[in-house]
C-alpha positions as CSV (number, residue, x, y, z in Angstrom):
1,X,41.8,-34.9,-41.1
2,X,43.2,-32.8,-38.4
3,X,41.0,-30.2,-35.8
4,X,42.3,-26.6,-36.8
5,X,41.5,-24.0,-34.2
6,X,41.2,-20.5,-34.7
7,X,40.5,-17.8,-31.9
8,X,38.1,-19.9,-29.6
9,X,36.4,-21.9,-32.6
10,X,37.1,-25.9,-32.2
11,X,36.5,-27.1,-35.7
12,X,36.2,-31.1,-36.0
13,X,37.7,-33.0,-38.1
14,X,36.0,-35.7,-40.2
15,X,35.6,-39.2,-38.6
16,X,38.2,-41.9,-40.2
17,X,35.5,-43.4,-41.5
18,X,35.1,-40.5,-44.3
19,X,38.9,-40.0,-44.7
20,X,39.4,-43.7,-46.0
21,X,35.8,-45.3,-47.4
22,X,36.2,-48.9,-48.1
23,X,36.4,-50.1,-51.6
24,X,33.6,-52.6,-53.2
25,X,34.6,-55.9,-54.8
26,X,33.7,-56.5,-58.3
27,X,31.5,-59.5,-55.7
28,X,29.7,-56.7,-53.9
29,X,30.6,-57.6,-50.3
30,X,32.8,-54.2,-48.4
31,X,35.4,-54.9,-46.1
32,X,39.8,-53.7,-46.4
33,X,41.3,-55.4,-49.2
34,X,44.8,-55.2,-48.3
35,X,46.7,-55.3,-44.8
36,X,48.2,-51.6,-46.0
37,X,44.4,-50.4,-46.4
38,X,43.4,-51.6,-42.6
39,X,46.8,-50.0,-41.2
40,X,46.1,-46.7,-42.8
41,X,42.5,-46.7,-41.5
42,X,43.7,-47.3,-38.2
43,X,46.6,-44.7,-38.2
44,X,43.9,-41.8,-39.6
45,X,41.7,-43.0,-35.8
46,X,44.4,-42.9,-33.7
47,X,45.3,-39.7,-35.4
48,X,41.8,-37.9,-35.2
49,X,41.7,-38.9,-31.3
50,X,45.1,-38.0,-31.3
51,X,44.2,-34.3,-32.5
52,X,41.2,-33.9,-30.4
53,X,41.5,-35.8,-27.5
54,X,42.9,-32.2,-25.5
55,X,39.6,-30.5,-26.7
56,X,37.5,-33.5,-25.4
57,X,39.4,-33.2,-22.1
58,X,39.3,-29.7,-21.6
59,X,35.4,-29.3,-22.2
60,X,34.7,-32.2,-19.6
61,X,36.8,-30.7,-16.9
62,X,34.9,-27.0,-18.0
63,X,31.7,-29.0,-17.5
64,X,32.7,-30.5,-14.5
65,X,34.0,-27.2,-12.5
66,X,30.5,-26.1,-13.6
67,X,28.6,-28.3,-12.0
68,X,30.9,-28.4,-9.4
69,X,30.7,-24.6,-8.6
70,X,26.7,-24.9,-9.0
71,X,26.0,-27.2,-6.7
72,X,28.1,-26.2,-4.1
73,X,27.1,-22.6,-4.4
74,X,22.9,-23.3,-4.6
75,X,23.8,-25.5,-1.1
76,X,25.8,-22.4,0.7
77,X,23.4,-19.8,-0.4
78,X,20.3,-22.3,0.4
79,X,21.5,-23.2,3.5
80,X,22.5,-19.7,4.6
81,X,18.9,-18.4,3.6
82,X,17.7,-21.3,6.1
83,X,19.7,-20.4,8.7
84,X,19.1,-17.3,9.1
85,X,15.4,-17.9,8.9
86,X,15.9,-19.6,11.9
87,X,18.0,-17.4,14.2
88,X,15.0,-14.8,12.8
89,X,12.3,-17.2,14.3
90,X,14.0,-17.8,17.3
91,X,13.2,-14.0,19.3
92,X,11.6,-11.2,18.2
93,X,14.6,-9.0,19.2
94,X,17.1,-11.2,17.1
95,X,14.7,-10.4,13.9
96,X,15.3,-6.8,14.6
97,X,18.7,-6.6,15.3
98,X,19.0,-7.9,11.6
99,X,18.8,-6.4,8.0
100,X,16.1,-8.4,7.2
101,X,13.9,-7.7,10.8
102,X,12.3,-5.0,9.3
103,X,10.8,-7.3,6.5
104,X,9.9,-10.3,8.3
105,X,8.8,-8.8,12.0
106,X,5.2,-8.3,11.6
107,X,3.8,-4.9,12.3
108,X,2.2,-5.4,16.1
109,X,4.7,-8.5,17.4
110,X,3.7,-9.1,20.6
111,X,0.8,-11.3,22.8
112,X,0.5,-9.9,26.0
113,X,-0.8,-13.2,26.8
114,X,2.4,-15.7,25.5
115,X,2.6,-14.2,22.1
116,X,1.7,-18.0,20.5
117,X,-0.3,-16.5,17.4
118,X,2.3,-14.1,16.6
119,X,4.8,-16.5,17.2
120,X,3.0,-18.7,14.5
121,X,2.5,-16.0,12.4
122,X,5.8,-14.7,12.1
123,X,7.4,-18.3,11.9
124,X,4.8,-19.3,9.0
125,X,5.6,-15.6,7.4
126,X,9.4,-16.3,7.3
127,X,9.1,-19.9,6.3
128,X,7.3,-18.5,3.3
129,X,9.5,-15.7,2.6
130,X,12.6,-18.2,2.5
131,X,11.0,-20.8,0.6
132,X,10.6,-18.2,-2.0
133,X,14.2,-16.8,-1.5
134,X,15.6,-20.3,-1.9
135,X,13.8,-20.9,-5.0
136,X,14.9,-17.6,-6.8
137,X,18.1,-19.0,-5.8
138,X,18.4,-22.2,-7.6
139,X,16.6,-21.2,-10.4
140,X,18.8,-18.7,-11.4
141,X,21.8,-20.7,-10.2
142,X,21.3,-23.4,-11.9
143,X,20.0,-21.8,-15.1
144,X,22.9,-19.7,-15.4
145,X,25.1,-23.7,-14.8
146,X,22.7,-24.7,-18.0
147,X,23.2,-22.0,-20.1
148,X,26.9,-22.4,-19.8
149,X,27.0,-25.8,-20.6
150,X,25.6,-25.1,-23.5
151,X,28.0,-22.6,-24.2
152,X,31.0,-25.0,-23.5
153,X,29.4,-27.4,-25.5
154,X,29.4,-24.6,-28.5
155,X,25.3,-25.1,-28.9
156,X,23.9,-22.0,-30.3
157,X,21.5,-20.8,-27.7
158,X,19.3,-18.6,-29.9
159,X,17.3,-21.0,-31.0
160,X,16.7,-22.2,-27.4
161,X,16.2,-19.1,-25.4
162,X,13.8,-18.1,-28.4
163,X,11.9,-21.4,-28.0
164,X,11.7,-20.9,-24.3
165,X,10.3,-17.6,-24.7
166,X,7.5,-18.9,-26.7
167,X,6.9,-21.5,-24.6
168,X,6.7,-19.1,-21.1
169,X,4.4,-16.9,-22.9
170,X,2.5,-20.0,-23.8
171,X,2.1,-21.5,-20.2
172,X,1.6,-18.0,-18.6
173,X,-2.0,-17.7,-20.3
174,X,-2.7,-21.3,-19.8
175,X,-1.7,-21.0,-15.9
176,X,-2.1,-17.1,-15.7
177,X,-4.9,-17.4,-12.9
178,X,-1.9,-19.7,-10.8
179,X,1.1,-17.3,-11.0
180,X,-1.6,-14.5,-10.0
181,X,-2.5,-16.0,-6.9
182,X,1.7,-16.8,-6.5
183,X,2.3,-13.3,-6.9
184,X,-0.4,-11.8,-4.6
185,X,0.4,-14.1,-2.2
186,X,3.7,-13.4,-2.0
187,X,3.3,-9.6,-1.9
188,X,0.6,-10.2,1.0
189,X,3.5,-11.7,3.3
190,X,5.9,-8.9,2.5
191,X,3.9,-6.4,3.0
192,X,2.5,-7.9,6.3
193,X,-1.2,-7.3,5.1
194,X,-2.4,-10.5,7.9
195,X,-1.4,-12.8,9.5
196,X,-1.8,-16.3,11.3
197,X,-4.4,-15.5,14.1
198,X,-5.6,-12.1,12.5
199,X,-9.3,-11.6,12.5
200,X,-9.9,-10.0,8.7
201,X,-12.8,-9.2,6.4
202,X,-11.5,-10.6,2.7
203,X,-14.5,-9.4,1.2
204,X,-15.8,-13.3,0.0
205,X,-15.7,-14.6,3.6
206,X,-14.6,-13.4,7.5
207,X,-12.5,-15.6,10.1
208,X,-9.7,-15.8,11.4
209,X,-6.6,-16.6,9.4
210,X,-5.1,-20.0,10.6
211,X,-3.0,-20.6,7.4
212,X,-1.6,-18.0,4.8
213,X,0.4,-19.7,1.8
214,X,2.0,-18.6,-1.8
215,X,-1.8,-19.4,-3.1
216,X,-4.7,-19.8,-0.9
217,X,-5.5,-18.6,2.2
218,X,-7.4,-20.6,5.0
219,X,-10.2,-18.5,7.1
220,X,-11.9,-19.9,10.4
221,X,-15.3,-18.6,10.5
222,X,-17.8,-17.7,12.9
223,X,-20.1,-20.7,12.6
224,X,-16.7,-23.1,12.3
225,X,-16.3,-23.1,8.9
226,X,-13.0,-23.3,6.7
227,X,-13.0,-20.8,4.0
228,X,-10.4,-21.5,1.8
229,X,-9.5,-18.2,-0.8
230,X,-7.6,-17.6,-3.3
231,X,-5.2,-14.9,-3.2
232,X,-5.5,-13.7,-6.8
233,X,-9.3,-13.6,-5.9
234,X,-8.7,-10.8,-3.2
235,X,-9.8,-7.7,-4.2
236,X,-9.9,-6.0,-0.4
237,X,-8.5,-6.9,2.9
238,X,-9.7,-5.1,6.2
239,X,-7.6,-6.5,9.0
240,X,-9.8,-6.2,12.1
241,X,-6.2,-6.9,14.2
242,X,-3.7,-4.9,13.1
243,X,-3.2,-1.9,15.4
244,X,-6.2,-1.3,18.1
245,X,-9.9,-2.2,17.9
246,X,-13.0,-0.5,19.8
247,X,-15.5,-2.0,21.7
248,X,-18.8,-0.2,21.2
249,X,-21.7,-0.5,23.5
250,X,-25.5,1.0,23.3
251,X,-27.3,1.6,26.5
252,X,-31.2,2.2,26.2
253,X,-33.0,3.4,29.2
254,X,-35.8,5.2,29.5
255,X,-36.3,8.7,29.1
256,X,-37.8,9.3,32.6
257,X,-34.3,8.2,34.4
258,X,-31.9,10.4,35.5
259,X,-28.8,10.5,33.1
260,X,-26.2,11.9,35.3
261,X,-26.7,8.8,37.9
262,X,-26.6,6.7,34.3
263,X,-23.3,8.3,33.3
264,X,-22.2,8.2,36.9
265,X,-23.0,4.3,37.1
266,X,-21.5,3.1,34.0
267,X,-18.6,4.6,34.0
268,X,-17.6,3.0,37.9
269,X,-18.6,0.1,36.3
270,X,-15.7,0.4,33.1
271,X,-12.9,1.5,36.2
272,X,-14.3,-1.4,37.9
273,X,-13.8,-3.7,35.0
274,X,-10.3,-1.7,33.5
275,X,-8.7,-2.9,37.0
276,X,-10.3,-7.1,37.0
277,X,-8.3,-9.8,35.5
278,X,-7.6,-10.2,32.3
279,X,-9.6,-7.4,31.0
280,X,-7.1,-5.0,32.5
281,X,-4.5,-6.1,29.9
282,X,-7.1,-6.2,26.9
283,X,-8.7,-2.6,27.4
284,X,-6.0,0.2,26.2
285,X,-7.9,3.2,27.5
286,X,-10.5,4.1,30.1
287,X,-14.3,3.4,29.4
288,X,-15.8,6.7,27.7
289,X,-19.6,7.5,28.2
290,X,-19.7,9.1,24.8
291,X,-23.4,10.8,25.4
292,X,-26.3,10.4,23.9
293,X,-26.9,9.4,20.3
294,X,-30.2,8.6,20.1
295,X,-33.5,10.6,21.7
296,X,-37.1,9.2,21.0
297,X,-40.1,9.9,23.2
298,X,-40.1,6.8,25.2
299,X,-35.8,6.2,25.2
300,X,-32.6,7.4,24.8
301,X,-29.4,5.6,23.9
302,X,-26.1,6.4,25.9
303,X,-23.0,5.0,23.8
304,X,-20.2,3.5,25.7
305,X,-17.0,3.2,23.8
306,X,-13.2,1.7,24.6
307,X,-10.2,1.3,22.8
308,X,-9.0,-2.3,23.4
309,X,-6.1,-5.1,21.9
310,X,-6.6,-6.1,18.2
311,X,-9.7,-8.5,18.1
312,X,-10.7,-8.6,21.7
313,X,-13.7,-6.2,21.2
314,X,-15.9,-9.1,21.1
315,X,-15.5,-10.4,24.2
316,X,-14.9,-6.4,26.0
317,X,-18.2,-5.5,24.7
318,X,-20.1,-8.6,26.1
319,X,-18.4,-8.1,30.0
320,X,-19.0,-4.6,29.8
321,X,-22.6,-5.2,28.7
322,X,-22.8,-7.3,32.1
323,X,-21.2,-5.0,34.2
324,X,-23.5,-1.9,32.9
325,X,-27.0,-4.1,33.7
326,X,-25.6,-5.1,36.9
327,X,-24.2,-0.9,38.0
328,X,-27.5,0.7,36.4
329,X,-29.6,-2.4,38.5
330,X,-27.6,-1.6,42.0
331,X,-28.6,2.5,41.2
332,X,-32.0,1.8,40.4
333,X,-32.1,3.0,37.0
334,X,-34.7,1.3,34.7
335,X,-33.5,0.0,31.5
336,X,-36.2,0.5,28.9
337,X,-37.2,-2.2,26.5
338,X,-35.8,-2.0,22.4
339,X,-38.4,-0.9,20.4
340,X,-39.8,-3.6,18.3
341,X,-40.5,-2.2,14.5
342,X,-44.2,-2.2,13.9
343,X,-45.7,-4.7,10.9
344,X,-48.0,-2.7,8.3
345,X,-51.0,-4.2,8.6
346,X,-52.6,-5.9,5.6
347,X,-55.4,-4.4,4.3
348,X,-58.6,-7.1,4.9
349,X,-59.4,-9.0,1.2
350,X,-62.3,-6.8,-0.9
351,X,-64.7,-10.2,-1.7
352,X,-65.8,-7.8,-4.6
353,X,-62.3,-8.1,-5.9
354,X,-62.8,-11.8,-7.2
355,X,-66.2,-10.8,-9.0
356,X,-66.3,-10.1,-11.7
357,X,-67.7,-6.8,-13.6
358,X,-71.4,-7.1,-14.9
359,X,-71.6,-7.2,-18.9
360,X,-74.3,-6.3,-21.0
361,X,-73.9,-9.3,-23.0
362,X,-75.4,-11.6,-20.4
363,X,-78.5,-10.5,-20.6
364,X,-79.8,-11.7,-24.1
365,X,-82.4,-9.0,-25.0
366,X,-79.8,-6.7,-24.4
367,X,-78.4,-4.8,-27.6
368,X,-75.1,-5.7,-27.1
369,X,-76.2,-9.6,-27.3
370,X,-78.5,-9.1,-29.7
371,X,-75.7,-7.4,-31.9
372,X,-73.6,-10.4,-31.6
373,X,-75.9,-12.6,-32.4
374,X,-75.0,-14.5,-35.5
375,X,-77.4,-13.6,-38.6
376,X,-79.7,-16.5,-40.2
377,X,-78.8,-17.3,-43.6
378,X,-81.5,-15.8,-46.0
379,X,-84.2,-18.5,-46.7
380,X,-84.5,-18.9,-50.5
381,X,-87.8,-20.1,-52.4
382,X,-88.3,-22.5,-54.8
């Protein structure tokens, strides 16, 4: 009747209801029979919530300071992930005067002109990062809060961490291709692969990366297009902005012009340009006349190379196209005209082709048609 507790075991007692079963008239009908009956049901009750009332009351506050703890710590850890996501987002020296700098300042963090994509890209990159942290967070906060519920609760959680093994095995094949685009995506923004504003090469399509999340990522192409790709679908990534870039530029002229005025000419015109506004920011080193790297009998090709600021090689190499025509024009060097690849000629149509070859059978006293001539059945006489 009474609980009886050994060690840390609670064991129950039975209800009242199985201590003192009511009797059955001769009639049938179930009910007490006596006033003594009804008083000793209600004395084993009050006894059995007597007895475990202090068990009842100790799980619930157990529960309770649980709960308590959980929620409080998941909102402290939460909110101190978000804060210092923010004091990370707010300069670029704050992010690496922290622990974390290292991890969330992107590998080239600065704009010459205002910074703005790299701003975007390192506040997009962070958000990311703490979105993930948070979520660790209260997963494993609040699952360790479950599991010892349970455990107050004295639920044996074999059974249910079996079960839930089964079933995570179970959804990771059905949503396998999802948590391998999570997981590349989230190794992309820690190790800093690209970025908002990057130019990159993913292999399926080329833009620029205006959005990079946990699954796809969103490319701006050349002809305006949004590309969106999955990040479990990257195999390759060549980042056409990370570091330095190179403008490359081929001069033809004609092989009768002298070079040394050539070389002389373009390279005022790359001082020329390396000293204008803005390309004195966006080119890193001089113009280099690299020499000649291609010789026919009619041309010869000068290349013109510079080192310039992560994806401005476009523009560099279409300005210093301009300024070479313009320097080799002023010194009266002839530029000579790109060689246009000749066409094979098609051979004219044989009219013989279409006729066809004479045959002996179509002449009819030939041998041939005679020998395929059918042979007259024999004529037989009466």
């Amino acid at each position: 009747m009474l609980s009886l507790t050994e060690g840390s075991a609670v064991y129950w007692s039975a209800p009242p209801a199985a201590v003192a079963p009511l009797r059955t008239a001769a009639s049938g009908s179930t009910g007490p029979t006596s006033l003594d009956e009804a008083t000793q049901k209600a004395t084993n009750a009050a006894g059995w919530i007597q007895a475990n009332w202090g068990t009842w009351l100790t799980s619930a506050l157990q529960i309770i300071l649980i709960l308590v703890i959980a929620v409080v710590l998941r909102h402290v850890i939460r909110r101190t992930i978000t804060r210092l996501i923010e004091r990370m987002n707010r300069t670029a020296a704050a992010a690496q005067g922290t622990a974390l700098g290292g991890l969330l300042s992107p590998t080239l963090d600065f704009a010459p002109e205002g910074g703005a994509p790299f701003a975007e890209r390192r506040r997009q990159r962070s958000e990311a990062i703490g979105s993930v942290l948070r979520s660790v967070a209260s997963f494993v906060i609040m699952g360790t809060a479950a599991l010892t519920v349970l455990s107050v609760l004295q639920i044996n959680l074999a059974p249910l961490l079996a079960s839930a093994g089964v079933a995570g095995v179970a959804i990771g094949f059905g949503a396998r291709n999802l948590v391998t685009d999570f997981l590349s995506g989230v190794f992309m923004i820690l190790e800093d692969q690209y970025g908002v504003g990057d130019e990159i090469d993913a292999g399926v399509a080329t833009g620029t990366v205006i959005e990079v999340g946990l699954r796809v990522t969103k490319l701006r192409g050349a002809n305006g297009a949004i590309w969106y790709i999955r990040n479990g679908e990257v195999k390759r990534i060549g980042n056409l902005s990370q570091g330095w870039s190179t403008a490359s530029v081929d001069v033809l002229i004609a092989a009768d012009q002298d070079l040394e005025r050539a070389r002389a000419a373009i390279t005022d015109a790359g001082e020329a340009m390396s000293k204008a506004e803005p390309w004195n920011e966006q080119l890193w080193e001089p113009v280099e006349v690299l020499g000649l790297s291609e010789v026919s009998l009619d041309t010869v090709t000068l290349g013109v190379s510079a080192k310039t600021m992560p994806g401005k090689a476009g523009g560099i190499e279409r300005e210093l196209r301009w300024r070479i025509k313009q320097a080799l024009d002023a010194a009266g060097i002839h530029l000579a005209p790109r060689p246009v690849p000749e066409e094979e000629e098609e051979a004219p149509a044989d009219p013989s082709a279409v006729v066809a070859a004479p045959s002996a059978l179509n002449n009819p006293s030939s041998p041939q048609s005679q020998a395929t001539t059918p042979i007259a059945p024999p004529q037989l006489g009466k």
